[in-house]
Each structure stands twice: as structure tokens, then as C-alpha cells.
C-alpha positions, 0 to 999 in steps of 0.5 A: 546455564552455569558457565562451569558446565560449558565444555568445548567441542572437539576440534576447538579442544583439540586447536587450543592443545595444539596451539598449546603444544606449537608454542612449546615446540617453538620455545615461545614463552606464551601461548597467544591467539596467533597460535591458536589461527595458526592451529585452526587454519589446518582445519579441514571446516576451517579451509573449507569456509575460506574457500567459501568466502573467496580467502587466500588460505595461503598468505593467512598462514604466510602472515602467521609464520612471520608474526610467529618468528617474532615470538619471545623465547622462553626461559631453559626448563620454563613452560609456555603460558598462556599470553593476556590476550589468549585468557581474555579469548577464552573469557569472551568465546565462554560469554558467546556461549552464555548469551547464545545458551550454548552448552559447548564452545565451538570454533565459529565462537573461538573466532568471534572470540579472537576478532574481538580482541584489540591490539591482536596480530591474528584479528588484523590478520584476519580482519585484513584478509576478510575486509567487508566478507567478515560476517560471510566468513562467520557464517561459512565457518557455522556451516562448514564446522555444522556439516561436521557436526562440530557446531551447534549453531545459535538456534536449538531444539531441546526435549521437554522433560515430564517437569516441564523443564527442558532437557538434554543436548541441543540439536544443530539447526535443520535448514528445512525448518526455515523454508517452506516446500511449495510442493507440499502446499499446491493442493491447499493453494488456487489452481493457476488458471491461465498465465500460459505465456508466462508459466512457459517463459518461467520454465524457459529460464529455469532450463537456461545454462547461465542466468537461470534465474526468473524474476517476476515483476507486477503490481500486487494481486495480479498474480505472481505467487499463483504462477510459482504454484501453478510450476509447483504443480506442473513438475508434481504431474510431470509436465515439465522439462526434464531438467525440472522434473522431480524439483523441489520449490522451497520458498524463503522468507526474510521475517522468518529468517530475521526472527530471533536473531539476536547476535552477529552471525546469526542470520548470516548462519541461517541464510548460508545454511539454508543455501548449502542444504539446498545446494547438497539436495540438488535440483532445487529452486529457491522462490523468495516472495518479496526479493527487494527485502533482502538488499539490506536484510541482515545488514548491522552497519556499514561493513557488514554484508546484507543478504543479497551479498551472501546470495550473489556466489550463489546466484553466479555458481547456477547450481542453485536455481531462485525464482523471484517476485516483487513489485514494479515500485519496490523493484525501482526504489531498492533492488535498482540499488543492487546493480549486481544482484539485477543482472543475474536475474531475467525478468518477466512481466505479470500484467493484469488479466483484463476483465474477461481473463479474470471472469474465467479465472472466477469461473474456474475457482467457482467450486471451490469456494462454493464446496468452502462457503456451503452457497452458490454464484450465479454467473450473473453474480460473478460478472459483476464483481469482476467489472463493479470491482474493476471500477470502483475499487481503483487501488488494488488489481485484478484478479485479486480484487474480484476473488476477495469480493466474491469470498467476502460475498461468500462468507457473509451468506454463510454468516446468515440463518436461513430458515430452509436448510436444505435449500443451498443459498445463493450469491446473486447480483444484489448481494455483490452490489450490497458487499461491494458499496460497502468496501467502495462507499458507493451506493448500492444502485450505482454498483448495478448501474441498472436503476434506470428509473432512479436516473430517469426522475433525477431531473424532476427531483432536482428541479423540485428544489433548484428553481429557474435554472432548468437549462443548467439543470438539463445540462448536468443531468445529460452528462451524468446520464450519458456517463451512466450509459456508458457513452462517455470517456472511461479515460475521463471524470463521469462529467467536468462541468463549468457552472457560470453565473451571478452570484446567489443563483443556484450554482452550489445548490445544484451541486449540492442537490446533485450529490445528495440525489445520486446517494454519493458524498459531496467534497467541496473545496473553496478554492479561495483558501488556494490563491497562493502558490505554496498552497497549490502544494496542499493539493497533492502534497508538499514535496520531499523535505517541506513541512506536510510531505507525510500528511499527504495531499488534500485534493488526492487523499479526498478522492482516495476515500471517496472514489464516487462523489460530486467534486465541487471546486467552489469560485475556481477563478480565486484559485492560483493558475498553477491549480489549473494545471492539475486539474488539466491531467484530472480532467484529461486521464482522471488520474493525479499522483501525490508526493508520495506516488500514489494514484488517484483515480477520478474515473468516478467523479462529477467535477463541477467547477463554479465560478462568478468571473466578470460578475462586475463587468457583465452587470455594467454589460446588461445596462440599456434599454435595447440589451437582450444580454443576460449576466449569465451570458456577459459574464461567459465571455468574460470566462474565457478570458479568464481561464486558459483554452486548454483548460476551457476546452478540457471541460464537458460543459459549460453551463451558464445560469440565468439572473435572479427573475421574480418568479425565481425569488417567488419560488425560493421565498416559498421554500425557505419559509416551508424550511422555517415552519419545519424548523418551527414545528420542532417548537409546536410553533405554527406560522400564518404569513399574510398575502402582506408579509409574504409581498414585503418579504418577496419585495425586500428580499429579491435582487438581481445583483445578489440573488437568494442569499438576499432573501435569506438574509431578510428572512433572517433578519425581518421574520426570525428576529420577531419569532426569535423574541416571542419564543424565548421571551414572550407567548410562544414559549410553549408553542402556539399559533404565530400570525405575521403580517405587515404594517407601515411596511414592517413585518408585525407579530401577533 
């Protein structure tokens, strides 16, 4: 836009001729700033905002007066001109209007102009009187001047001409076109099902005289928006109070009116506008989503004011009413702040439905989202996704959580191509199961918790590849069994088990095995890496202002991502004792909280803890003909030694391994050489061992104090060695039959 085409409103026309005419009157030489606030401050818009801001209109104009009488006199038959000051006003208010593509230059522009100006008496002035209210000050003078019609604001609407050009004169800014009426959506949103207790403690605030103003606080997804339409709906079917009947709800959000705001006064304009439009309409509450956004919002600098500030004479007037909803963490951290802006509101606590409650909100919403999906829910189907949700999803709520599971169950139906047409498909149990592991990464058989033939031969399966520790191996598949029943704590890990023994005797491989036959991941930590006290930090995260503090925790975020899992704290008596202080909470409410408060839950987890304290006292213990003692079992005592009874007497087992027997290293030699010959077989390799070989290898390889890492490394060093060389270097190059057998005590290749 050409500044030459930049014109002024009336009454910011008519205050510049008017300051013009009073300098003449007063035979000052110069037509200066002082003049024109002189001029504005009997504006009838102009008193009306300095009333708004809490000014005295009165000393304003005293200061003037006085400042005035100071005025230089003109010469006999001179004129009065305009001062530096005033043409350097024009100049400023003409580029306002240019940055805001305005086509007039109203009086909120002459006034931003005017407290622009340095070494001016009418911006001290002003500034004085203002003190932080300043930009509220702007903002109530685009509102008074707005319902005057004078001021066009700093939004506009213009026509699209058939060029494509836009065309003619700006529109004021209409404040429904930030709001949404949530009266008008209710039948686009999901019935309030429920939440009587707190829908009538809403209504009951509203009807207050002071203070009428409810708050609604609760964790995300719980349901606070739905309670605001639920209101909605009530006073459209007249089931309210009569003081609510016929309101109307606008809810404000703080993005939208953040949006575009490009200079100083804009959002103050919008907000202030939106206020005065529904204080005018009458009977009217105001619903702000997310209220901790606005301590802060629209807040340039240190004396600016925010959006709560603007919002307070209207919270404290009562002739608007605001609902507003936030969470408990975001109400502590920023509207605490807000001392001011707390007392006026009365808050109400939403809980989460338990799992019953939210089975009949499920049931209740069933028809429409079947009517939207084109399927069917069985009952069956969503009782499952309320309580599998319910456990295994632990970082959203009900009934949010469940109503997801069985819309993206829903959807995934409709995506699929059925041959019949005209059967109408179906949500079952099976396919929650299959969505839900794939939104929690559990095991589809976990989510059904029913397989009890799964559970039933998980004892033969882990005894097939762990041998001789059948005692160990009943204990861990008790606890998980009778945690799978639902016999357990469900304030406790699945099982918190203490695996004791000689090192080489199985420990880690039942932990491994274990995981790998539930279907869920194995985490292991080697707690080796935690001896010192700093590295008890990397746990759940360094504290505020420490190196790491936004990395997070590793024990915390581990279990974040994997809900179910076989947690294995390998050798734990290496660990820090520090460690063994959180792991008590884990172990007592399966619950640890990181740096940053954020909860991880454990409801779901095997802790298996290994450890080899007094592995060396309980070898010297086991020495003498008459001892029946085993290393297991001198090196337990020890144990508790070690480790703190609290901690000891936290733990669901603790399961002891027996030493390394010949029949157990017979057994492990078999399986690690049927390893090898799979390993082999990828070669076209075929391996012969003679009765020889395989005594010399049993012989050399089996060892009390060192267990099966013995075997492994004789099998390593003996037997792979020679293969190693004939398929790189010799006959085996190209796969064939290898006969190993002993002689003079070594192992020989042919």
C-alpha cells in the first residue's frame, strides 16, 4: 500500500485539528504531542479505555495542564507549527499503519506513535500513569475506539476481486471468528457418559454470585473436555439452572489467538475483544483448554503484561463466567505461579473411571463408532481393551486409552477386504490382542493372558536348554505362573527373584531363555558399569543442571519402551549400595520416577537379579570329607551378609543354583557341540566326534569352580582351532566330512 493513500479516521483527524486549533488559542508557538493527548483524553473511547485500565483520567489531564502552561508563546501575527516531535509522530503512526497494511491511521496508532517518542512530556506522562498496564492500555483503547467503529484493528477481511486482487476497505475484526461455540459442535463430539458427581459440582459453580469460575483438573485423557460438552449439552436440552439456561460456551485457544501476531498490541487487541464481545452478549461462559498457557502468553518482556493480567478485572467483574482445564503437573509448574489468577478459580478434581466405569462408557459410545467403522464390538472384545489397556499401556489413562484401542481396532477392520460383503465384520478379542501388542510391544498371548498351555510347558521348554538346575528353574516358572494368574501383587513386579550361585552354572541363561520363551525382550544391565556413586545417576537420570539431565534415565527410559520384559541386573552385588535403594521402591510399588517426573512402571516386569557374592569364601566352605554343603548354599549365607534385609526381604525368591556335576557338563558338551555342527552345516561341513574326542573334551572342559564358560573355552580353543584351519586352509574349503578323535591326549583331524 502507497503511504500517500493512507488517510486518517475521523476522530484521529478531528484530535490533530483540535490540537492544532488549542495551540493557537493558547498562542504557543508549536503544535507539539502534549497538545494532541490533551485533545484525545476528551474522547469519549479514550475515557472509556482509561477506565477499563484502572487510569485516573483526571491527573492525565492535571499533568497536561501544567506541562501546557509551560509552552513557548508565539510571535504577534505568527502561526502555530508543528513542533519536531509532533511531525516525527505523524511519521511513526504513518509507518504503524504501513507494517499493519492499514488503510487509516487510527487513534490506538497516534498513541503507539506518541509512546514512541523520546525526551516527550505527554509519553512520560502517559507511561507514568500506565506503569506495566501499558500494553492493556493499548489494547482497551483498539476496543473502545472498535465499538466505535473508528478503529480497524490489525486483522483484516478483505473481498477477493475477479482478478484475483483483493479489493475494497477493511472490515473490523469480528471476535467470534477466534472463538469456537461449543454449543454448536456437541452433536460432532462423544456423549458425556457418567461424571454426574462432577457435571453437577460444575453447574454449582457456575451459579455462584463470587468465584464462579470452575476449574477442572486431571491427568490427560480422563475426560475433562468431554464434561465441558456434556454442560454444552444439558443447557441445549434445558437440564440446567435457570441462571444457565439458554448460555452459550465459547471455547478460547491461545495458538489461535497467538497466530499472526505480528506487533505489540495485537494479541492484547484480540483477547481484550473477545472479552468485551462476550461480556456484551451476556450470559456467557468462556472454556480456555489448556488455562496454564495463558500465565505467560502474549508477554514481549519484563514489563508487558501476559494474558492472565488482562483476564483478571474480568475474572474478578463475574459478569463473565470461565471454565477452565489443565493437568495436575502443568497446574503446579506455571498457574501456581499465578497467585491471583488460582483464588478466583474453584477447582474440581476429574479422576480416572476405574475399569468398570469405563466398560459402560465403551458401551455407551459402541454405536457410534460401529455406525462410523461399518463393523461390530463384541462385549467380550471391549472388555479386553478396557483392562489389557489398562495393564500394559502405563503412560496414558482411562478412558482415553481404551476408546483409542477400540477406534484403531475399528479402523484396521475397515482397511481389510472381506470377501462377503454382506456380512457386517467383526471386532473380537483376537484382534484387540493383535492391535494392542502392537501399540504396547507385548506378545499377543500375553494381552489374552488365556494360553494356558504356553504357560503349562514353559518348564519343559526351559529345562530342555538349561541343564541341572531344575530346582531354580521350578522356582522362576512358579512365580511367573502364579503372577499370570492373578494371584500376585498387582502393586509389584510380575516376580523379583535373586539368582545365587558359582559362576558358569546357568544364571544368565535362565534369564535368557526365560525371555526369549515368554516372547518378550530381555534388558539387562551389567551392574559392573555402576560401582561408582556418580554412575547411580545414569539410572534414572542426572539431576537438574549436571551433564546428561535431558538424556534421561537408563534404567527409566528402558522400561518406558519396554513395559514387559525379563529385567536382568547382572553380578548386582558389583553395583553401588546407593543402587540398591532404588531398586527397593521398584520392587515395593513397581514404580520409579526419573529427573524429569515422569513414571515408570514395572507392573509388568521378571526382575532377576544375579549374583556370585562369597563365590570365594563358599569354595573354601565346601572343603572336607564330612561337608554335604554345596557352593550354592555357602555362598546364600554369605548373601545375606551382603545385601541389606530390607532388600533381601523385598525379593520374591531367592533361588539358589547348584555346582557344576559331570552329568551337567555331559549335558552342556552335547549342546554346544549340536551348536557347532549347525554352525558347521552353513559350511556343508559334517563333524564325527569319537567316544574319545568327546571323553577328552568332557574331561578337560568340566570344572566346579568355573562352570560352563570351561567347556566353552576348550571347545573353543581344542576343537574350533583345527576346523578353523582345514576350512580355510586345507580339505574342508569346499565342505565334507571331518573325523575328530584323540590321540596321546590331543584332539586330531582327519
Amino acid at each position: 500500500m502507497d503511504e500517500f493513500d493512507i488517510q486518517y479516521t475521523t476522530m484521529a483527524d478531528d484530535a490533530i485539528d483540535c490540537a492544532t486549533m488549542l495551540a493557537e488559542e493558547r498562542n504557543h508557538a508549536f503544535v507539539t504531542p502534549e497538545h494532541l493527548l490533551y485533545e484525545l483524553i476528551v474522547q469519549e473511547p479514550f475515557v472509556t479505555a482509561i477506565d477499563w485500565s484502572g487510569m485516573d483520567a483526571g491527573a492525565l489531564e492535571k499533568g497536561l495542564t501544567e506541562r501546557l502552561s509551560l509552552m513557548p508563546i508565539k510571535a504577534a501575527n505568527a502561526k502555530s507549527v508543528m513542533s519536531f516531535q509532533m511531525l516525527e509522530l505523524l511519521d511513526e503512526a504513518r509507518k504503524i499503519a504501513l507494517q499493519a497494511d492499514a488503510a487509516e491511521i487510527d487513534v490506538p496508532k497516534l498513541v503507539k506513535a506518541l509512546l514512541s517518542l523520546k525526551d516527550s512530556w505527554a509519553a512520560y506522562l502517559l507511561q507514568n500513569m500506565a506503569g506495566p498496564g501499558m500494553a492493556e492500555l493499548i489494547a482497551n483503547l483498539i476496543s473502545a475506539y472498535q465499538e466505535k467503529g473508528e478503529n480497524e484493528g490489525f486483522d483484516y477481511d478483505y473481498a477477493q476481486g475477479a482478478d484475483g486482487a483483493m479489493q475494497g476497505k477493511p472490515e473490523a475484526v469480528k471476535w467470534k471468528q477466534y472463538v469456537t461455540c461449543v454449543n454448536d459442535r456437541v452433536a460432532d463430539h462423544n456423549p458425556l457418559i457418567g461424571r454426574e458427581a462432577e457435571l453437577q459440582r460444575t453447574m454449582q459453580v457456575l451459579c455462584r454470585k463470587d468465584k464462579n469460575n470452575p476449574l477442572h483438573l486431571g491427568e490427560p485423557g480422563v475426560g475433562k473436555t468431554s464434561i465441558v460438552y456434556g454442560l454444552a449439552d444439558r443447557i441445549e436440552r434445558g437440564e440446567v439452572p435457570e441462571s444457565l439456561r439458554g448460555c452459550r460456551i465459547y471455547q478460547v485457544d491461545m495458538g489461535t489467538l497467538l497466530a499472526g501476531t505480528q506487533y505489540r498490541g495485537d494479541f492484547e487487541a484480540r483477547l481484550t475483544a473477545i472479552m468485551r464481545g462476550v461480556e456484551k452478549e451476556g450470559n456467557a461462559i468462556v472454556y480456555i483448554d489448556e488455562i496454564h498457557g495463558i500465565v505467560g502468553a502474549g508477554r514481549t518482556g519484563d514489563g508487558s503484561v501476559d494474558a492472565a493480567n488482562i483476564l483478571k478485572p474480568f475474572l474478578e467483574g463475574g459478569k463473565v463466567r470461565f471454565i477452565g482445564s489443565t493437568t495436575h503437573e502443568e497446574y503446579t509448574r506455571q498457574l501456581t505461579r499465578s497467585k491471583g489468577m488460582i483464588r478466583r478459580f474453584q477447582v474440581i478434581d476429574i479422576q480416572e473411571p476405574s475399569i468398570d466405569e469405563t466398560i459402560q462408557i465403551i458401551q455407551a459410545l459402541k454405536p457410534q463408532y460401529e455406525a462410523f467403522h461399518g463393523v461390530n464390538y463384541d462385549d467380550d472384545a471391549i472388555a479386553l481393551a478396557v483392562r489389557a489397556s489398562a495393564k500394559h499401556i502405563t503412560d496414558r489413562f482411562l478412558p482415553d486409552k481404551a476408546i483409542d484401542l477400540i477406534d484403531e481396532a475399528g479402523a484396521y477392520l475397515k482397511m481389510q477386504e472381506h470377501a462377503d460383503d454382506a456380512a457386517t465384520p467383526r471386532v473380537d478379542s483376537d484382534l484387540i490382542a493383535q492391535v494392542l501388542a502392537r501399540v504396547a510391544r507385548v506378545d499377543a498371548l500375553q494381552v489374552r493372558d488365556d494360553d494356558t498351555q504356553r504357560l503349562a510347558s514353559l518348564r519343559e521348554r526351559i529345562t530342555s536348554t538349561v541343564f541341572g538346575q531344575d530346582k531354580a528353574v521350578d522356582s522362576v516358572v512358579e512365580a511367573v505362573q502364579m503372577a499370570k494368574a492373578g494371584l500376585g501383587d498387582d502393586n509389584k513386579p510380575l516376580a523379583s527373584l535373586l539368582f545365587v550361585g558359582p559362576t558358569g552354572v546357568g544364571k544368565t541363561e535362565v534369564a535368557k531363555t526365560l525371555a526369549r520363551e515368554l516372547g518378550v525382550k530381555l534388558v539387562r544391565f551389567d551392574m559392573s558399569e555402576y560401582a561408582e556413586k556418580h554412575t547411580v545417576a545414569k539410572f534414572i537420570g542426572a539431576p537438574s543442571g549436571y551433564v546428561g539431565y535431558d538424556d534421561g534415565g537408563l534404567l527409566t527410559d528402558a522400561v518406558r519402551r519396554n513395559p514387559d520384559c525379563v529385567l536382568l541386573f547382572d553380578e548386582i552385588e558389583k553395583a553401588h549400595p546407593d543402587i540398591f535403594d532404588i531398586l527397593l521402591q521398584v520392587m515395593d510399588y513397581a514404580v520409579l520416577t526419573d529427573n524429569k517426573g515422569r513414571k515408570a512402571h514395572f507392573h509388568n516386569v521378571v526382575l532377576i537379579m544375579t549374583s556370585n557374592a562369597g563365590a570365594q569364601w563358599a569354595a573354601q566352605a565346601t572343603v572336607g570329607f564330612a561337608s554335604q554343603v554345596t557352593t550354592g548354599s555357602a555362598m546364600l549365607t554369605q548373601v545375606k551378609k551382603t545385601f541389606k534385609p530390607e532388600f533381601i526381604n523385598r525379593l520374591s525368591g531367592v533361588v539358589v543354583f547348584n555346582d557344576m556335576s559331570r552329568d551337567m557338563a555331559s549335558l552342556i558338551l552335547d549342546k554346544k557341540l549340536r551348536e557347532l555342527e549347525a554352525k558347521l552345516a552353513d559350511k556343508q561341513v559334517t563333524m564325527h566326534l569319537s567316544d574319545a574326542a568327546r571323553n577328552h573334551l568332557l574331561d578337560e572342559g568340566f570344572s566346579r569352580q568355573y562352570g560352563a564358560r570351561e567347556m566353552d573355552r576348550v571347545i573353543s580353543q581344542q576343537l574350533k582351532t583345527l576346523l578353523m584351519r582345514e576350512i580355510l586352509f586345507g580339505k574342508l574349503g569346499n565342505g565334507g566330512d571331518a573325523y575328530v578323535d584323540c590321540v596321546d591326549d590331543k584332539l586330531v583331524l582327519s
